[in-house]
N, C-alpha and C positions, 0 to 999 in steps of 0.2 A: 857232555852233551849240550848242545844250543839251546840255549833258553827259547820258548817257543811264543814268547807274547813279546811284543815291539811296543816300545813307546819313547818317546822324544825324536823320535824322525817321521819320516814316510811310510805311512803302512801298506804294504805292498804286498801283489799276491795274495796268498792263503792268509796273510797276516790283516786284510783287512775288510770286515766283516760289514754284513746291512749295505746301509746308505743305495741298497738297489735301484728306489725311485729318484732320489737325486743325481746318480749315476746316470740313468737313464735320460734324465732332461737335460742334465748337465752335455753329456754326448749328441743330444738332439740342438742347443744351441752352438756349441762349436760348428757344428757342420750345417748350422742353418745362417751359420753369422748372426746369432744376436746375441746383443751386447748383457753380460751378463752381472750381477754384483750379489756375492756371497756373504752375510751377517750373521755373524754366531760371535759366544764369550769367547775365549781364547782356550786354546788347547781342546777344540769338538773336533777337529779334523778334518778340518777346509783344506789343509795343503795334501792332505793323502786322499780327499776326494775329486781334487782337481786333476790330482796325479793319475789318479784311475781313472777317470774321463779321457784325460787328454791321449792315454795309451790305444784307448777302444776307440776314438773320433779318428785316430790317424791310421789305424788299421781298417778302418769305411773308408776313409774317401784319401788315395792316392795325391793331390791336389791340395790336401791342407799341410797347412806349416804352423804348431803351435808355438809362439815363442815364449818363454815365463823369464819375467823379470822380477827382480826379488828388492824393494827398496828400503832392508833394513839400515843400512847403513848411510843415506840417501839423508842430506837436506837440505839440498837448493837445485836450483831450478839446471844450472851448468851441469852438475851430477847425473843430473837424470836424463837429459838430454844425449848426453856421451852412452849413458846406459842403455838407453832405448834404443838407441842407432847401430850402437855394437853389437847389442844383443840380436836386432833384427836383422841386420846384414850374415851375422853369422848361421842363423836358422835358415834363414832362402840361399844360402851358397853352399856349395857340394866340396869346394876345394878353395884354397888362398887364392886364387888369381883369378878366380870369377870372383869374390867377395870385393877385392881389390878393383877390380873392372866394375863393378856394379855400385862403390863409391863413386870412382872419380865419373860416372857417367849419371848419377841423379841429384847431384850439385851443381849446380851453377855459379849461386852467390857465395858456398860457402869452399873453404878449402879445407880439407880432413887430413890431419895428421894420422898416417896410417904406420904401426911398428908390427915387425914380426921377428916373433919370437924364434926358440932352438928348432920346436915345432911347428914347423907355418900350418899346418890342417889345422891347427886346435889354439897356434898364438899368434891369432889377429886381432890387433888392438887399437880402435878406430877415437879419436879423439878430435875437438874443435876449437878453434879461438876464441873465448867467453864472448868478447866484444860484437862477432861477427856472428855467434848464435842468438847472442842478445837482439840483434837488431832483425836477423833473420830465422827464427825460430818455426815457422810454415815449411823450408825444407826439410827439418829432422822430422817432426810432426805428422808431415804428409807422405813421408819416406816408404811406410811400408805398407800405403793404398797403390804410390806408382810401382815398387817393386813385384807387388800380387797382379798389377794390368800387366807391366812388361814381362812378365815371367808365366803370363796363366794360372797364378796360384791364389789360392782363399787363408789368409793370416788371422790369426788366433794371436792376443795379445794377451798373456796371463800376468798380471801385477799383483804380487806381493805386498802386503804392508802398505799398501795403497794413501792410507790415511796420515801418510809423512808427508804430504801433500800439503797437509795444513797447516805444518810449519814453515814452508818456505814463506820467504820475504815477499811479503801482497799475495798472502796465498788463496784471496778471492778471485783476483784477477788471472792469475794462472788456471785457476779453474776452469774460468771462462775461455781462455783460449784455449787450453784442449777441448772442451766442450765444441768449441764454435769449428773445429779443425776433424773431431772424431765422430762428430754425429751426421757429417758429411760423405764418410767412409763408407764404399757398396763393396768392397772387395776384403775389410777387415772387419775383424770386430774385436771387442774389448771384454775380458773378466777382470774382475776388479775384487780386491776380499784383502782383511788385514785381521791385525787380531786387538786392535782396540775397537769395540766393539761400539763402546757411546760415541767414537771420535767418526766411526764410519756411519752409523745412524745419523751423525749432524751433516755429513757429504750429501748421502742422498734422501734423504725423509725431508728434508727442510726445505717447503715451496721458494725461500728466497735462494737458495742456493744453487750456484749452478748446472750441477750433476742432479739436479732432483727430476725424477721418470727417466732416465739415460737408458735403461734397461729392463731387463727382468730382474726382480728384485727375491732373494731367495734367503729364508730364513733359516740356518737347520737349527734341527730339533734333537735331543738327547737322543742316544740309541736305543730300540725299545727294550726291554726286560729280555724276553723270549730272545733274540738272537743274540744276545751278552751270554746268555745262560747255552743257549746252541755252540757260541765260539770256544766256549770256555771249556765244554764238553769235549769237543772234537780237537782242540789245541792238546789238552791233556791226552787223551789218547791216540795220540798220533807218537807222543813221546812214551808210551808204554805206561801210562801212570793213570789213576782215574780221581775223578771229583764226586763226590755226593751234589744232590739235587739241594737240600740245604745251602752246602758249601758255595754252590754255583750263587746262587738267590742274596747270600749274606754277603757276597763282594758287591754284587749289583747294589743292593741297600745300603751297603757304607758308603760305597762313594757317588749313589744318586745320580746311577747311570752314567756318572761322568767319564769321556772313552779315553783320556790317557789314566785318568787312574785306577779305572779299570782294568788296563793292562798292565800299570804296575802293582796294583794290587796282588793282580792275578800271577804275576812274576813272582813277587815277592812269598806267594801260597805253594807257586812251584816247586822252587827252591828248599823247602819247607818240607813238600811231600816227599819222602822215602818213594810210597805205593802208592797210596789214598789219599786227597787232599779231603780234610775234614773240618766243620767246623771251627772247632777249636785252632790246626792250623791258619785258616783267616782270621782268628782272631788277635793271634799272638801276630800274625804278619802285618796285620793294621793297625796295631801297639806299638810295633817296632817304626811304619811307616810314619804313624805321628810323631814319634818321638824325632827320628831322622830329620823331620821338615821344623822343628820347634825353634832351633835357631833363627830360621827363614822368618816364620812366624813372627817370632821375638821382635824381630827387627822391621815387620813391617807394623808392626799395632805399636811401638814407639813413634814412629810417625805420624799415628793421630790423634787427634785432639780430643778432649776430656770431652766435650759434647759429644764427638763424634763416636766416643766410644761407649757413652751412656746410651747413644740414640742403636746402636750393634746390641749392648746389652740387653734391652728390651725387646728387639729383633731376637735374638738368643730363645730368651724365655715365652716368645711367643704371642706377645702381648697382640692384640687385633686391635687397640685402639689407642695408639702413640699419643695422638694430642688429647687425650682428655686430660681432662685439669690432675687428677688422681693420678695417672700413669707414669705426665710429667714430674711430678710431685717425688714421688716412687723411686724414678732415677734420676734425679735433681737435671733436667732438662729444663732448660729456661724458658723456653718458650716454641709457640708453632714453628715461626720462622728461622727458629735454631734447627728442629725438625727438617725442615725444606733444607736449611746450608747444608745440614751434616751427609743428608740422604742427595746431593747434587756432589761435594765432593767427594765421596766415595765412591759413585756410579762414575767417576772422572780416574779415580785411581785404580779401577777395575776390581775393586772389592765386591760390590754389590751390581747387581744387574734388576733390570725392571723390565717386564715382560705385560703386557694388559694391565697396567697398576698393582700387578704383584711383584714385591720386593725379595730376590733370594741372593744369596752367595753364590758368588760366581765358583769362590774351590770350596767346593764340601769339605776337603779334609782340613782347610783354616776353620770353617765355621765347628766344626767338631773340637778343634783344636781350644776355639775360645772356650765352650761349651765347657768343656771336661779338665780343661787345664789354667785357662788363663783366670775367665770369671772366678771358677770354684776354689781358685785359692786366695781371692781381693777380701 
């Protein structure tokens, strides 16, 4: 039988649960054209809520074309240029030789190397001369505001991983020419969302920078309790098996709402249940999931540093007043400003996250991990 809970892809369909009111605004700016930018830690479910938007916006309006590009593997400016062009050309073209005709006709300065594959519907492969995009970077740029006038269509620009942006070479200045290129755009607009979370906060939160107010700016928030416990309900019984209300409650509390390990939590209880998933089977499945990740674990708290790991410690235990002289004292913490380092590189290594000036762990199941495994046996 199919396991009936998804996690580490796209949650689709029946597979994906809540997120109604972000759905809903999310589908009201595609099809309004504005420009949008998604913030959350990593692994909430930005890319399986974009997915479900972009399915319900293009079933309203006849006339959109969403294009998603994806810039994990992306870091310089040539890359991404070839990216964007390929990928929007491929989205507003129905067949190879209108995509083909609709290169060499919105170039002027530049010349595209265009290859096609075994399958020409699916293997066009649009590429440029570094030199000649370097110099002329305004026609990839402004590409798919003239393809939406000449064609009568409203483009939808979804960007992945958005935040690889700041590594390219003067990646102030690149910012500024999209900015100066895409805030001109009446016929496109732009979603933007990545999954380092402090690197996309310094994009757009930061008044010197040039992407600061670009769009609406959208924070998601954990799943609530009630439809984790709804999903998890109606997942199990669709497979013939059932959950107790307990059972529903104590996945939610272990991994703190969080939506992929919720679902593999909830996988892991499945698999588990015979009939009835019970207590005690999530408990034994969340034993087993710590243990599973402890490697992972291992090897990233080798990577930090003894301050850093005194200033988690105390975080751990729950201390509310890190700089007092006593607390420092406590966990041989040197000082405030060791406090401020430790708690800046780790918000940088996506370990901790800061929300209103409260400090939590981004995975629950590491912070559990320290908790019950790592400190308890120092």
């Amino acid at each position: 039988m199919e396991t009936p809970f998804i996690f580490g892809k796209i949650a689709t369909e029946r597979n994906f649960t809540d997120r109604e009111v972000e759905t809903t605004s999310l589908v009201q700016n595609f099809t309004s054209l504005i420009n949008t930018i998604i913030i959350s830690p990593r692994r909430w479910g930005k890319s399986s809520l974009v997915n479900k938007a972009r399915k319900i916006a293009l079933e309203k309006d006849n006339n959109l074309r969403i294009c998603h590009i994806d810039l994990f593997n992306v870091r310089n400016e040539e890359d991404f240029y070839s990216l964007l062009a390929r990928n929007v050309i491929k989205e507003t073209s129905t067949k190879w030789d209108e995509a083909v005709e609709t290169t060499k006709s919105l170039f002027s300065r530049l010349v595209p190397r265009i290859s096609i594959g075994t399958d020409p519907a699916n293997e066009v492969s649009i590429d440029f001369d570094w030199k000649e995009v370097k110099d002329n970077p305004d026609e990839v740029l402004d590409l798919a505001e003239k393809i939406a006038k000449k064609k009568g269509l409203k483009i939808v620009i979804c960007i992945d991983e958005f935040q690889n942006i700041a590594e390219f070479e003067e990646p102030d200045y690149f910012q500024k020419k999209l900015r100066s290129h895409w805030q001109l755009h009446q016929n496109v607009s732009y979603c933007l969302y990545g999954s380092k979370r402090h690197m996309m906060l310094n994009i757009f939160t930061d008044s010197s920078k040039p992407f600061y107010k670009f769009g609406d700016l959208k924070f998601l928030n954990k799943i609530d309790t009630k439809y984790l416990v709804e999903f998890f309900k109606k997942r199990f019984t669709d497979t013939n098996k059932n959950i107790t209300d307990e059972a529903c409650h104590l996945i939610v509390e272990l991994v703190e709402n969080h939506p992929y390990y919720a679902q593999q939590l909830a996988q892991q209880s499945w698999l588990r249940s015979e009939n009835e998933c019970t207590v005690d089977i999530v408990k034994e499945a969340h034993s087993a999931l710590v243990e599973q990740l402890s490697l992972l674990f291992t090897t990233i708290t080798e990577t930090l540093t003894t301050q850093q790991l005194n200033y988690i410690k105390a975080l751990i235990a729950g201390e509310k007043s890190i700089s007092s002289a006593e607390t420092m004292s406590k966990y041989k913490i040197t000082s405030a400003t060791s406090i401020a380092r430790s708690k800046t590189a780790l918000v940088q290594k996506d370990i901790l996250d800061i929300q209103a000036s409260k400090v939590s762990f981004q995975d629950p199941i590491y912070a559990y991990w320290l908790k019950t495994e790592y400190f308890n046996n120092l």
